[in-house]
C-alpha positions, 0 to 999 in steps of 0.5 A: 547913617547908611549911605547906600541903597537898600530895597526889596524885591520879592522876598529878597533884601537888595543892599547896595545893588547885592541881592541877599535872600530872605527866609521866613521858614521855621523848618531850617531843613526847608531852606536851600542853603545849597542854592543860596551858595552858603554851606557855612551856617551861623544858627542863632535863633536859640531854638536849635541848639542840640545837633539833631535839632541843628542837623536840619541845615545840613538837609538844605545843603549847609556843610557846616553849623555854628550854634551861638549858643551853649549845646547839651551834646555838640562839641564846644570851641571857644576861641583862645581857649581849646578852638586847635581841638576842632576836627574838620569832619565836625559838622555841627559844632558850638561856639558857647555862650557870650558869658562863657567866651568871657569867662574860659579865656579868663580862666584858662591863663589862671588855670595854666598859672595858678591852678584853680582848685575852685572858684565862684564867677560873677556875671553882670549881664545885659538883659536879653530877649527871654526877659520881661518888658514889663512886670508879669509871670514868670515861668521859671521863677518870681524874679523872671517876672520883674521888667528888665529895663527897670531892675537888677534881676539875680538869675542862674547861669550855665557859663561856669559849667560851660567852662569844664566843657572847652577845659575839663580840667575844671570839670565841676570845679567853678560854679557862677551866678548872673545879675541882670541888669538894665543895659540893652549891651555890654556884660562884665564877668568876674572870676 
């Protein structure tokens, strides 16, 4: 149990006597990070994960962005795997996805030994907020419609691709599959 105090004043969060801004703007260029003293923004709404889409922030006064999430064109880094690659004068850039955090690092110190030729990954994930609370459509597919609390959902993954961004040497040569499964945290992956 927090043993502070937590309060609202206006549209600010107050915790423990320390104000902390609150927005509710759908636009991210309409919010004035520079006023707010924050120039290093964390963007994981899943919603603007391309860098124009993520260049919005830098309109605010952000100096920087980390997208949370796998981007179609922002440069990739992921930790213990190509991170001495990163460039200062990158503004925007993308830390992956949990999957592929898991993964590269796995894969990496296999590469550098063994070499891998090809390979198939196995993700047993949590489900997430994308999935169904309870049994219904799905636009995607008929598995998508399945209520996650209840079933083990097989689903696609972009992990093994993700891989050959931050090591191309395995370019095209892992390929994966997920398996949702009933958990609210917690994934494993196997290579």
């Amino acid at each position: 149990q927090f043993k502070g105090t937590i309060e609202v004043k206006g549209s600010d969060l107050v915790v423990n006597g320390q104000t902390v801004k609150f927005y509710t703007e759908k636009d991210p260029a309409n919010i004035p990070w520079k006023d707010t003293g924050a120039y290093y923004i964390v963007e994981s709404t899943g919603v603007f994960t391309t860098t124009e889409k993520a260049k919005a922030h830098l309109k605010g006064g952000a100096k920087k962005v980390v997208i949370s999430a796998p981007s179609a064109d922002a440069a990739m880094f992921v930790m213990g795997v190509n991170e001495k690659e990163y460039k200062s004068d990158i503004e925007i850039i993308s830390n992956a996805s949990c999957t592929t955090n898991c993964l590269a690092p796995l894969a990496k110190v296999m590469h550098d030994n063994y070499t891998i030729i090809e390979g198939l990954m196995t993700t047993i994930h949590s489900y997430t907020a994308t999935q169904k609370t309870v049994d219904g459509p799905s636009s995607k597919d008929w598995r998508g419609g399945r209520t996650a609390a209840q079933n083990i959902i097989p689903s696609s993954t972009g992990a093994a691709k993700a891989v050959g961004k931050v090591i191309p040497s395995l370019n095209g040569k892992l390929t994966g599959m997920s398996m949702r499964v009933p958990t609210s945290n917690v994934s494993v992956v196997d290579l």
